[in-house]
C-alpha positions in Angstrom: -24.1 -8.1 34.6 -22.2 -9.1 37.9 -23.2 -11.6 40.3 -24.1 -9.0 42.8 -26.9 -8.0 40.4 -28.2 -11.5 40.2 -28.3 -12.0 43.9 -30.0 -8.8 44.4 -33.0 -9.8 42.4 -33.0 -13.1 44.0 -32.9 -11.3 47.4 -36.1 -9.0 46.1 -38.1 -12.0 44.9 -37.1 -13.6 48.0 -38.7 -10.9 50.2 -41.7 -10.2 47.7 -42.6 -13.9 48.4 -42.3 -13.5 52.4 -44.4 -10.8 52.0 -47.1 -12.6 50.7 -47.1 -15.6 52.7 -45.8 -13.4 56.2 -42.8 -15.4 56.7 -40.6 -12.9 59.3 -36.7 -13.1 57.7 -35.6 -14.9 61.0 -38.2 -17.7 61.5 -37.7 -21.1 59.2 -41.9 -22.1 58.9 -44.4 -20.8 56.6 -47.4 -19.3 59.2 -50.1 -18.2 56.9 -52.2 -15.5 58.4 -54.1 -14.7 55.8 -54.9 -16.1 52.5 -53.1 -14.3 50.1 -53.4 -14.0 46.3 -49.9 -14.5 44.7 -49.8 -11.7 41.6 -48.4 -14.3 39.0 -47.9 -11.9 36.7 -45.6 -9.7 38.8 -43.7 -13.4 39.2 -43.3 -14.3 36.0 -41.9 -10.9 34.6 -39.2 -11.3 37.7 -38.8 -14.8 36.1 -38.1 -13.7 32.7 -35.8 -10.8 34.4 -33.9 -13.6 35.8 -34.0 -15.1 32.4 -32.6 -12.1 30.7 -30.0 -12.0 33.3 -28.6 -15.5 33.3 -28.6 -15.0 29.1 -26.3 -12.0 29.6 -24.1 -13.6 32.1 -23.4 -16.5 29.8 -22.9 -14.7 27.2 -18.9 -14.4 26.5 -17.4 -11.0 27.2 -15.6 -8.9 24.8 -12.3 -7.6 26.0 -11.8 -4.2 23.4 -8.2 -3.7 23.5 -6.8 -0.3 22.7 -3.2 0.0 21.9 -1.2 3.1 21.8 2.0 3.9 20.2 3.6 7.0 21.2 7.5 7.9 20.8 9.2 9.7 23.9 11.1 12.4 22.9 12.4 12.6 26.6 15.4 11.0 26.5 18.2 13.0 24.5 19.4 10.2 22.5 16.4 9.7 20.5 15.6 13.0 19.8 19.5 13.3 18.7 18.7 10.3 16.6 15.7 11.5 14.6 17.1 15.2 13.9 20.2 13.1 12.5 17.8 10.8 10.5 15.9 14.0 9.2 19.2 15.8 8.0 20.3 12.7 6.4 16.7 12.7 4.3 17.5 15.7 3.5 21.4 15.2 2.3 19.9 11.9 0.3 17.1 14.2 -1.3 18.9 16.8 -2.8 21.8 14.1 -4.0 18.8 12.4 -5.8 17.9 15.8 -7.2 21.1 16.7 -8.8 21.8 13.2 -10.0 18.2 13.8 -12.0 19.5 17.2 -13.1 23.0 15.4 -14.2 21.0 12.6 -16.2 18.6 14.8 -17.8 21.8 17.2 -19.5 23.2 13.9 -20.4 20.3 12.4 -22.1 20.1 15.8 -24.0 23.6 15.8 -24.7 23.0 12.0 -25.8 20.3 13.7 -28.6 22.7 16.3 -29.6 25.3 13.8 -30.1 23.0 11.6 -32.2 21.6 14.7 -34.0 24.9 15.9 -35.6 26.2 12.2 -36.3 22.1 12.5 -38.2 23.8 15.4 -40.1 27.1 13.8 -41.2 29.3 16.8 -39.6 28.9 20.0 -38.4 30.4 23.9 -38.0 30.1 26.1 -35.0 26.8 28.0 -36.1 25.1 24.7 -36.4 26.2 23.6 -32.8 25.1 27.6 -31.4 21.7 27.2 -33.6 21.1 23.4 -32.0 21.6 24.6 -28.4 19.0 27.3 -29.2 16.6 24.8 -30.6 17.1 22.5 -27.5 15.1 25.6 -25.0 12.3 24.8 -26.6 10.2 21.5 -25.5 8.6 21.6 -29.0 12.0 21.3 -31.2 13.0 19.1 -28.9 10.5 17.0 -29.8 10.6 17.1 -32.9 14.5 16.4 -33.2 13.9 13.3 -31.3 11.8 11.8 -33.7 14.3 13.0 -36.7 16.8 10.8 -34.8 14.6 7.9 -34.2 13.2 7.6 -37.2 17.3 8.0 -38.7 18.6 5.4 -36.8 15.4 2.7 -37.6 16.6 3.4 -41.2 20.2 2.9 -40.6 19.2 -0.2 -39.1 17.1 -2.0 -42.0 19.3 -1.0 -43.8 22.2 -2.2 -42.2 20.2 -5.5 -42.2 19.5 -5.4 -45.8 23.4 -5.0 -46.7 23.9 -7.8 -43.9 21.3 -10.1 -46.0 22.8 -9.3 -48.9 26.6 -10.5 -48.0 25.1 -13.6 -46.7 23.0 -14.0 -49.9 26.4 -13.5 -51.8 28.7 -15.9 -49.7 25.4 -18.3 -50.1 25.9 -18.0 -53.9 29.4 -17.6 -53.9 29.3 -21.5 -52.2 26.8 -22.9 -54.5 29.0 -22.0 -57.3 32.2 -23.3 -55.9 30.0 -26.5 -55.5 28.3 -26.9 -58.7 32.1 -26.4 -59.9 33.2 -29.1 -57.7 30.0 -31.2 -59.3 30.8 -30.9 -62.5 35.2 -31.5 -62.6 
């Protein structure tokens, strides 16, 4: 509430309470005519009005602040700008979409490669017959795994003929050594 609010329900208890007691606006002493009752009910509920009102205008007000973007397309340079910026999203999107299509034949090309190294050598039916097999998601699949599980075994046992040789140089030193011991 305002100010003006409170001072309009000062002015009304103000005039309620010259009613009573016939004061006339313009004269400064009380001149009781009559003996009047003074309702003290109607009193104190302008009391606790008042109350209610001083409450409210101590309280701190909330300021809501609404923001709002908005972009003017108005002025020709920025609407020149974002229809530049949108054909170059759409240039970079369908680069990124070849290069996907580009590494995808690679990495099948990669398998196929792998595959016929798997097989020791190869003719040109086998190379028709493996492009074939490569339409299907299944084969595919299933080729991959051939290749996988090829090359883990290549590997241990690359490793085993690795442990070996150093097994052999090991024993190939101790020998020298007990040799050396024993002249």
């Amino acid at each position: 509430m305002d100010t003006y609010a409170v001072f309009e329900m000062f002015e009304t208890i103000n005039r309620k309470l010259d009613k009573r007691t016939n004061v006339q606006p313009d004269q400064r002493t009380v001149q009781p005519t009559e003996t009047t009752n003074i309702d003290m009910e109607a009193v104190s509920g302008a009391i606790k009005q008042l109350e209610n009102v001083i409450e409210e205008v101590r309280k701190p007000a909330k300021v809501e602040y609404k923001h709002r973007h908005t972009i003017d397309i108005g002025s020709s340079k920025v609407f020149i700008s974002l229809v530049v910026m949108a054909l170059m999203i759409a240039g970079l999107s369908y680069i990124v979409g070849e290069q996907r299509r580009n590494i995808n034949r690679y990495k099948g090309n990669d398998l196929k490669y792998r595959y016929i190294k798997m097989q020791g050598q190869t003719n040109e039916e086998n190379l028709y017959s493996l492009e074939r097999q490569f339409k299907y998601g299944d084969t595919v699949k299933i080729i991959r795994k051939q290749v996988e599980k090829y090359e883990e075994l290549v590997k241990k046992q690359a490793e085993i003929i690795e442990r070996a040789k150093r097994e052999n140089s090991e024993a190939e030193r101790l020998k020298r050594e007990v040799e050396a011991l024993k002249k």
